[in-house]
C-alpha positions as CSV (number, residue, x, y, z in Angstrom):
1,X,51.0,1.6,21.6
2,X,48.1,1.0,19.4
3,X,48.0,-1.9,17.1
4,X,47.7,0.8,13.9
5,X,50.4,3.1,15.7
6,X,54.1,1.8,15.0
7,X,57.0,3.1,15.8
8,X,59.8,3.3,12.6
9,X,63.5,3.8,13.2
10,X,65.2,4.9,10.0
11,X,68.9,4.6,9.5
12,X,70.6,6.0,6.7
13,X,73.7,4.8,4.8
14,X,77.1,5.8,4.2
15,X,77.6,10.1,3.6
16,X,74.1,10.3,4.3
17,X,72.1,11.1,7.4
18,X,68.3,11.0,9.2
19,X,67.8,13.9,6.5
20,X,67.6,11.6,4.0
21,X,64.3,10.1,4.8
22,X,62.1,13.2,5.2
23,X,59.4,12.5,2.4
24,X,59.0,9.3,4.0
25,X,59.1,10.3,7.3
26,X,56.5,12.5,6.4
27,X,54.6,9.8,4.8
28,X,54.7,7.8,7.6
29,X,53.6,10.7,10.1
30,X,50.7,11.5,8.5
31,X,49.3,8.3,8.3
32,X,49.4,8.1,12.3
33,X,53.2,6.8,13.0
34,X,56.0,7.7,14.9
35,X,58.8,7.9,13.1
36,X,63.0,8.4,14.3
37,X,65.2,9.0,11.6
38,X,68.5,8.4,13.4
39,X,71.6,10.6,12.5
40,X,74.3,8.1,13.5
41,X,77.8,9.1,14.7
42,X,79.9,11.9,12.6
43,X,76.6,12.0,10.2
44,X,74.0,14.3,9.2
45,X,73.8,16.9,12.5
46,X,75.2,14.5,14.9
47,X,77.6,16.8,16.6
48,X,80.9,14.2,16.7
49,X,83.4,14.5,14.8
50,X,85.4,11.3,13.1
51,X,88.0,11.7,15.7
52,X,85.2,11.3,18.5
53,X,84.4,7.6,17.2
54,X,87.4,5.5,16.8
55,X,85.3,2.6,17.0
56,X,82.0,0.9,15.4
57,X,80.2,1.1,18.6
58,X,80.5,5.0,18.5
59,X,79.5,5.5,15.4
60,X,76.0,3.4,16.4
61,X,75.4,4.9,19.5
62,X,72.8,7.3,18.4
63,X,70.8,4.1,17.6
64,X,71.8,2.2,20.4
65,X,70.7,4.9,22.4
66,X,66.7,5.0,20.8
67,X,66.5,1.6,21.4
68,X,67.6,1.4,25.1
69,X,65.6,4.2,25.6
70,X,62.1,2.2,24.8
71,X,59.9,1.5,27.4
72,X,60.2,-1.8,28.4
73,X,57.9,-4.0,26.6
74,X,57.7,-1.9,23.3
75,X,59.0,-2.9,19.8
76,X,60.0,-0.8,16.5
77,X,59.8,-1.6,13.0
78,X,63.6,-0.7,12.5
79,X,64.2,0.1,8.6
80,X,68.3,0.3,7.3
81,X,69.3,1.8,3.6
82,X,72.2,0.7,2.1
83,X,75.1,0.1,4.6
84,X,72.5,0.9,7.1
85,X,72.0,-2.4,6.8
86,X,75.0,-3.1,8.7
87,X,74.1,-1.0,11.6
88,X,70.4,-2.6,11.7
89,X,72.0,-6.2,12.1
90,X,74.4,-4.9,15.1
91,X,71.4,-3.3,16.7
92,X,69.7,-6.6,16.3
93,X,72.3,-8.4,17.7
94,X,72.4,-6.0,20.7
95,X,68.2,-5.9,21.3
96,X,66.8,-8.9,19.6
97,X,63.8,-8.2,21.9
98,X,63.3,-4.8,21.0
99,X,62.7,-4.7,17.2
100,X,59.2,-6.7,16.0
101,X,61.1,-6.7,12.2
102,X,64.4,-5.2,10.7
103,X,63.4,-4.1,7.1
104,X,66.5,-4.4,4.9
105,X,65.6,-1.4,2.3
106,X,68.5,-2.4,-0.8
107,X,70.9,-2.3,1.7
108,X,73.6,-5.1,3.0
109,X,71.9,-7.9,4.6
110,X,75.2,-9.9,6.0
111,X,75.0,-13.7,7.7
112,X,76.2,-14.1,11.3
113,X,79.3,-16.0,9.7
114,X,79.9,-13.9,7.2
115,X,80.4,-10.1,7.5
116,X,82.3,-7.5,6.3
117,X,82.8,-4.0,7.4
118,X,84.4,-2.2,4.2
119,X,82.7,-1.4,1.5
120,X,84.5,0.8,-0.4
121,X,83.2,2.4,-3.7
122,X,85.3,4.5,-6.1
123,X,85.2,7.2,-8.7
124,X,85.5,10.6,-7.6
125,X,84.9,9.6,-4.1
126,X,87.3,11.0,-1.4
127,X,88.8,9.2,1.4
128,X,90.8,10.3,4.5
129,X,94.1,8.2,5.0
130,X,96.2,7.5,7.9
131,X,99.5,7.5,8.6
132,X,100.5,4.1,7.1
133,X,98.2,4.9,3.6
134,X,95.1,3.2,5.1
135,X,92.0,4.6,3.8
136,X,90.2,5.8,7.5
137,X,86.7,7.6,5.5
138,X,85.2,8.1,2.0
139,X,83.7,10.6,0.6
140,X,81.5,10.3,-2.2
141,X,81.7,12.3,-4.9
142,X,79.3,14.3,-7.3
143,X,80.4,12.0,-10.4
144,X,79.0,8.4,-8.3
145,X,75.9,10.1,-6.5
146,X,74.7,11.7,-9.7
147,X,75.5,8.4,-12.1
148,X,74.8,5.4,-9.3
149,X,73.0,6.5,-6.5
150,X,70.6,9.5,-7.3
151,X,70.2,8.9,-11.3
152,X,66.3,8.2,-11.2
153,X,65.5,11.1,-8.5
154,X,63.2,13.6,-10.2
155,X,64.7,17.1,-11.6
156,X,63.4,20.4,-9.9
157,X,60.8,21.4,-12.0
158,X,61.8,24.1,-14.6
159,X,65.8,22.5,-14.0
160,X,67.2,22.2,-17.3
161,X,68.1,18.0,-17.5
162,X,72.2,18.4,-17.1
163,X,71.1,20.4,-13.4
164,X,71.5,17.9,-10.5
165,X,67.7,16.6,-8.8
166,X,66.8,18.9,-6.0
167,X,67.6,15.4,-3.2
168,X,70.8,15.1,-5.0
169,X,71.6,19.0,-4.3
170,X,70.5,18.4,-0.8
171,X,73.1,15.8,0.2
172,X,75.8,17.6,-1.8
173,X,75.2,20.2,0.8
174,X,74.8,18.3,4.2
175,X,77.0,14.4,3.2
176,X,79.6,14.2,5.7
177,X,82.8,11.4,5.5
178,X,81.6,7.4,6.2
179,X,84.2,6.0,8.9
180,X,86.0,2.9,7.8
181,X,86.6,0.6,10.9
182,X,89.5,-2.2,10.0
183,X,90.4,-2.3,13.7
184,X,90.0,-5.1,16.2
185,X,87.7,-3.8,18.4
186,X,85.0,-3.1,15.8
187,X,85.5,-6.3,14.4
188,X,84.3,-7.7,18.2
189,X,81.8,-4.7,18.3
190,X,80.0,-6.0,15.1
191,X,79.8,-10.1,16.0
192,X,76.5,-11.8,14.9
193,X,74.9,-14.6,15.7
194,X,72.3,-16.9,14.8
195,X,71.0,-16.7,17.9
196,X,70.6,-12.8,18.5
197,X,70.4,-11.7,15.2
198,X,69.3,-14.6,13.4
199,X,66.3,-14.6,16.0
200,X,64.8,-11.1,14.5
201,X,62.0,-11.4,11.7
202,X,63.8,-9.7,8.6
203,X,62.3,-8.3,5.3
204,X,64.0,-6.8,1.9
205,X,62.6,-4.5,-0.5
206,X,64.5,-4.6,-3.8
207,X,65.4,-1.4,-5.6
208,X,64.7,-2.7,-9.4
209,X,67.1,0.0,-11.2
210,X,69.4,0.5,-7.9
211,X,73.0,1.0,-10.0
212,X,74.6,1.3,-6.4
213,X,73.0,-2.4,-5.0
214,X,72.0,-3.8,-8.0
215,X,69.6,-6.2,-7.7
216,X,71.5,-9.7,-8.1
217,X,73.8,-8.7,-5.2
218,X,70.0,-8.0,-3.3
219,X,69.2,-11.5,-4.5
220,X,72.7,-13.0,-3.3
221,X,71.7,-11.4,0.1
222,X,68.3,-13.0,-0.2
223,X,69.3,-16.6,-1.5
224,X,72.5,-16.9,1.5
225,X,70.3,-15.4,4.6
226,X,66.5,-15.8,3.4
227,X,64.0,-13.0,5.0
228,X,60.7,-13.8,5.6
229,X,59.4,-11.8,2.9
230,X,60.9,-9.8,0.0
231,X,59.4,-7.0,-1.9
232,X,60.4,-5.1,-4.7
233,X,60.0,-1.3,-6.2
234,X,59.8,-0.7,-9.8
235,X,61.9,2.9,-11.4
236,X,63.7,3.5,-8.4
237,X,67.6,4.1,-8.3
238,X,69.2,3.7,-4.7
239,X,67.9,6.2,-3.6
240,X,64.8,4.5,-3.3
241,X,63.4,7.3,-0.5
242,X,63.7,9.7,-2.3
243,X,63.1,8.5,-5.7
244,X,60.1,6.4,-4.8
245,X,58.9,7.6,-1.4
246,X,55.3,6.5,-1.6
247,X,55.9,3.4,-2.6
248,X,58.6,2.7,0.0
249,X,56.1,4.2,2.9
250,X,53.5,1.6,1.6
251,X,55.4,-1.2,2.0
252,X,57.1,-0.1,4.9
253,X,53.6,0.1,6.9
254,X,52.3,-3.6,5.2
255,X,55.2,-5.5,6.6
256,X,56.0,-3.9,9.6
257,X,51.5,-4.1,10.2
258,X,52.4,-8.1,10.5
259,X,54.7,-7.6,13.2
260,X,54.3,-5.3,15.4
């Protein structure tokens, strides 16, 4: 692969899926890239259902998969959103050599000794219990994606303001449930190390009005597990693809340009 050719892997956060990336993904195609916006297990078209993936490691598979699929030798510019993040840092673990930089876009950044599967937000979300009460999947609802996570996403033009943002529409239509792993297994599934993880060159953009990471819980990420460079996007809510696509595609192709 040519030095100005790199190879992204996108990876999408809870309810959402590859989908959510396609103005970058365009952005980053024109200018000469490849670009795989993974739909991870249960999630965007992926064709499993919840009950297919009982653990963490089927849920990542999709990812797992692109990555033991490069030819040997090659390295990605692997990019996670939100609790993408998560998946990112597993994926690291599991292919240190494979990934030239993991971009954390406001999205969890754990430490190999401290990391937590649930994230739980509430609201109107919806979540799927099992037979002892445990929540097993969330939903979320209109209320928290139109208030926290999609608030600065531009209107359809000629939309009256109260009408929901053409993106917003768009993952009321295709957001599926987010698994909730509290089992032993995933727990294993998801170790980190210093020494896998810890070995991959990291970045962080900052999403300045992000309701749903705000930005001191970005900068606790920063300040407990320091990348090697941070960056930050001005008027942009979480949805900081969609809501600031440009800008993320720019600094996207300046940090992963010193890696790959």
């Amino acid at each position: 692969m040519s030095a100005s050719k790199i190879h992204f892997v996108l990876v999408h956060g809870s309810c959402h899926g590859g989908w959510c990336w396609y103005k970058v993904a365009n952005l980053l195609e024109s200018a000469g890239h490849i670009v795989t916006a993974v739909d991870l297990g249960a999630s965007g078209i992926n064709p499993k259902q919840l009950s297919d993936i009982p653990t963490y490691s089927g849920y990542l598979k999709p990812l797992t998969d692109v990555l033991k699929a490069l030819p040997s030798g090659q390295k990605v510019a692997l990019v996670g959103h939100s609790m993408g993040g998560v998946s990112i840092s597993v994926a690291m673990e599991k292919f240190p050599t494979k990934i030239a930089v993991a971009i954390y876009c406001t999205a969890v950044m754990p430490t190999p000794d401290n990391f937590d599967l649930l994230q739980l937000n509430q609201q109107d979300s919806k979540f799927i219990f099992d037979s002892s009460e445990t929540a097993t999947a969330i939903y979320f609802g209109k209320n928290f994606l139109e208030s926290t996570l999609y608030q600065l996403s531009p209107p359809e033009v000629g939309d009256e303001v109260s009408d929901p943002s053409e993106d917003l529409s768009l993952c009321l239509s295709v957001a599926r449930y987010y698994p909730i792993y509290r089992d032993e297994i995933s727990r294993s599934e998801t170790t980190l190390t210093s020494a896998n993880y810890g070995s991959v060159n990291r970045a962080y953009i900052i999403s300045e009005e992000d309701l749903g990471l705000p930005v001191e819980t970005a900068q606790q990420y920063i300040k407990n597990f320091p990348p090697k460079e941070v960056e930050t996007i001005s008027g942009s809510d979480h949805m900081v693809m969609l809501s600031k696509p440009q800008e993320l595609a720019t600094y996207l192709q300046k940090i992963a340009t010193k890696y790959v």
